[in-house]
N, C-alpha and C positions, 0 to 999 in steps of 0.2 A: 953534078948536083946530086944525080941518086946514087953515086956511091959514099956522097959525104952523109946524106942521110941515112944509108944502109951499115954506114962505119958507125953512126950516133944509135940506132937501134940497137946494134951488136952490144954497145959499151952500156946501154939501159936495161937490155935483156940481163948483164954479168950484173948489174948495180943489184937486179934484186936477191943476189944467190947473200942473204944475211940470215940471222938466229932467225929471225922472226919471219922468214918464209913462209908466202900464202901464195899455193899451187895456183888456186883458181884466179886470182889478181891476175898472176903469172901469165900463164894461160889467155887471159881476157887484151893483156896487151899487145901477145903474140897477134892474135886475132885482129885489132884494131892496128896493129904496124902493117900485117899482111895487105888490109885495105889500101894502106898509106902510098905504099911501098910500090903495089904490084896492079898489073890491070883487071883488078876485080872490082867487084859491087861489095862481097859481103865474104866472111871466111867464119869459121867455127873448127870446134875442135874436139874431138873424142878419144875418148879411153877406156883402154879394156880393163873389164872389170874382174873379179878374183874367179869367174866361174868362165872367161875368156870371151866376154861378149862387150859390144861396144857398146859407147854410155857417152851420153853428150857431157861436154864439159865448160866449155865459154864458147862463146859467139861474139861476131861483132855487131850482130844487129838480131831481133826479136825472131825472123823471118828466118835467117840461118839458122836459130835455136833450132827451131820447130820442124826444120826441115832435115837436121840434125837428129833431131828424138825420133820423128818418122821412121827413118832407116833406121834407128838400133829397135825400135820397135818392129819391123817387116825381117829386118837380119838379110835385106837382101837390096842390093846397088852397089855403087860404085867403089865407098867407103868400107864394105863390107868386103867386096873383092879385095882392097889396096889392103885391110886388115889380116887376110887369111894370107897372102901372095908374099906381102913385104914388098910390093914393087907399085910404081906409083898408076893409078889410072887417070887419063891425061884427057880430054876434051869430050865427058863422055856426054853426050846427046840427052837432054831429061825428056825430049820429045819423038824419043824414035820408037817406044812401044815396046824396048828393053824389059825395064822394070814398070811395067804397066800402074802399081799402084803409087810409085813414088812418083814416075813422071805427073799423078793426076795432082798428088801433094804439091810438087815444083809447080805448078801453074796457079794452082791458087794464092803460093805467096811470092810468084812472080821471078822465078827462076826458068834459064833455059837449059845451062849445062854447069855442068861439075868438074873439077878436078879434085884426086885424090892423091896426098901423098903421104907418106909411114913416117909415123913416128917411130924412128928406128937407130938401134945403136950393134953396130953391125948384123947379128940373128937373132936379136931380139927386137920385137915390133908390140910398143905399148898404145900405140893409139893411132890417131890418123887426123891430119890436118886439110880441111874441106876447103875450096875458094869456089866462088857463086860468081855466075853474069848471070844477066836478065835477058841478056840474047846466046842464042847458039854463038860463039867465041873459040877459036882457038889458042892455048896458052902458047904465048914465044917462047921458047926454047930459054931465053935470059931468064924470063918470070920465071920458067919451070925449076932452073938450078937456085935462082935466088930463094925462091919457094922453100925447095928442099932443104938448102941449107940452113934457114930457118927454123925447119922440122926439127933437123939434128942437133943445132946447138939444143934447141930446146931438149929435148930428149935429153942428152949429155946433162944437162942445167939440174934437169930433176932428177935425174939420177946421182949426178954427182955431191947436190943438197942431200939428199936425204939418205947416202954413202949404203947404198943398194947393192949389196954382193948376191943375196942368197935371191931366187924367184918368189919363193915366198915372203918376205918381208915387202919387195916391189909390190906382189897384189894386194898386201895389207895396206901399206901406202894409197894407191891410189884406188883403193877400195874408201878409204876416211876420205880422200880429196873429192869421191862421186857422193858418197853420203852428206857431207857439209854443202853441196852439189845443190840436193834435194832441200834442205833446208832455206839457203840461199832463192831457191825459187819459189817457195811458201813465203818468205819473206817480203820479195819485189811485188809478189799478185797482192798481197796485205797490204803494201805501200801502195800499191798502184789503185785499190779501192778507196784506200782512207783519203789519201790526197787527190782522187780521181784525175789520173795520169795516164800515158801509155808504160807500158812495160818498162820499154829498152830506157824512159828518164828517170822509173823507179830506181834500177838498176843503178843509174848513173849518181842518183843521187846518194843512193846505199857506200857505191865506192868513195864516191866523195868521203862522205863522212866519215867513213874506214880510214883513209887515208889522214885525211885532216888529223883524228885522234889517235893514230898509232893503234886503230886496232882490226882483228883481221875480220873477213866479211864472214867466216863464218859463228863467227860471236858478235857480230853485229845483229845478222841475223835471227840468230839462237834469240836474242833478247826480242826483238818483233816480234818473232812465231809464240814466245812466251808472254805477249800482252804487254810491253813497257810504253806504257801510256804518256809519260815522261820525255820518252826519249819519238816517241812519234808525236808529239807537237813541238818538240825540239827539229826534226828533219821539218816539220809544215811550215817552220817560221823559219827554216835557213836561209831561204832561197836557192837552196842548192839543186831543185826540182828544173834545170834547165835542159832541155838536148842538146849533147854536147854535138860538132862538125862531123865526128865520125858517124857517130848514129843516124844521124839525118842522112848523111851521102849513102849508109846500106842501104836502107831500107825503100822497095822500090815503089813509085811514084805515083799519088792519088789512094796513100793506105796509110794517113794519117789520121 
């Protein structure tokens, strides 16, 4: 059974390498497969940025985000280790008094431990793919290579889209994919006041309607942050404002 689903992942991950490539879509299903997929709560994903520092990028749930921007904010735990090393950090402890400030962050939105693994294409390591429990967990040995391998198509996917030779062109690249990043997130806090929602269903319904009209999230966005009055009582009468399966199951429990 999970390798027929792990086989239909693979062929949706290649579905989206077209003209119209949106990194952070990309990214955001990686994120919500890894749930699907593996015995985690929540996954998220980060990218180095053009001055070589991590930068959150999708999440599967509100809780990962944050706990995501935490560490590229401190520059220091697990994600930051797995970034500099290239090598993956595997069951590491948020309550052992490690990283003394992250661990206080993991508890307030309900994490125990972490796994880190590179986004990586042979010596080159662009970003780092997180997965969350809510208890101290050990990852199987399976989760950890199916994990990985996950990493790396992705990796390959985006490099191979946006036909990346030079280093400099790749941090231009995904310097634009963190910046539409930051827009994207001005966007969902906007939706999430005007329709007074949580985050992770602003979010939800943003991609929705990206998707529906064939356009990408970061010009959906663009047009929010820019006042499109229009198009926000267009999302308020969609019904598209619902949590989707995935977001409910990350997000940990009694933080609705």
């Amino acid at each position: 059974m999970r390798e027929q689903q792990l086989a239909a992942v693979f062929v949706e991950l290649a579905d989206t390498l077209v003209d119209d490539f949106d990194v952070i879509d990309f990214l955001h299903t990686l994120a919500h497969r890894c749930v699907e997929l593996l015995d985690v709560h929540a996954a998220g994903i980060m990218l180095g940025d053009h001055h070589g520092r991590l930068r959150s990028a999708a999440a599967s749930s509100e809780h990962a985000r944050l706990l995501d921007l935490f560490e590229c904010q401190t520059e220091a735990g697990p994600s930051a280790d797995c970034f500099r090393s290239g090598e993956p950090v595997i069951n590491a402890d948020l309550e052992s008094a490690r990283w003394p400030r992250l661990d206080e962050a993991a508890r307030e939105v309900g994490f125990a431990s972490l796994h880190a693994l590179p986004l990586r294409l042979r010596g080159e390591v662009i970003g780092v793919l997180n997965l969350f429990h809510r208890e101290r967990r050990t990852l199987s040995d399976t989760d950890m290579h199916v994990g990985q391998a996950l990493a790396d198509v992705s990796t390959i996917s985006i490099l191979s889209q946006r036909s990346l030779r030079e280093s400099e062109i790749l941090a231009s690249q995904l310097q634009n994919a963190l910046t539409s990043r930051t827009t994207i997130e001005q966007a969902k806090g906007m939706l999430s006041a005007r329709l007074d929602i949580p985050m992770d269903e602003a979010f939800t319904t943003l991609r929705d309607h990206a998707r529906a009209h064939r356009e990408q999230l970061s010009a959906l966005a663009r047009r929010i942050t820019e006042g499109d009055e229009a198009l926000f009582s267009e999302l308020a009468g969609s019904g598209a404002a619902q949590p989707s399966a995935t977001n409910t199951r990350a997000q940990p429990p009694g933080t609705d």
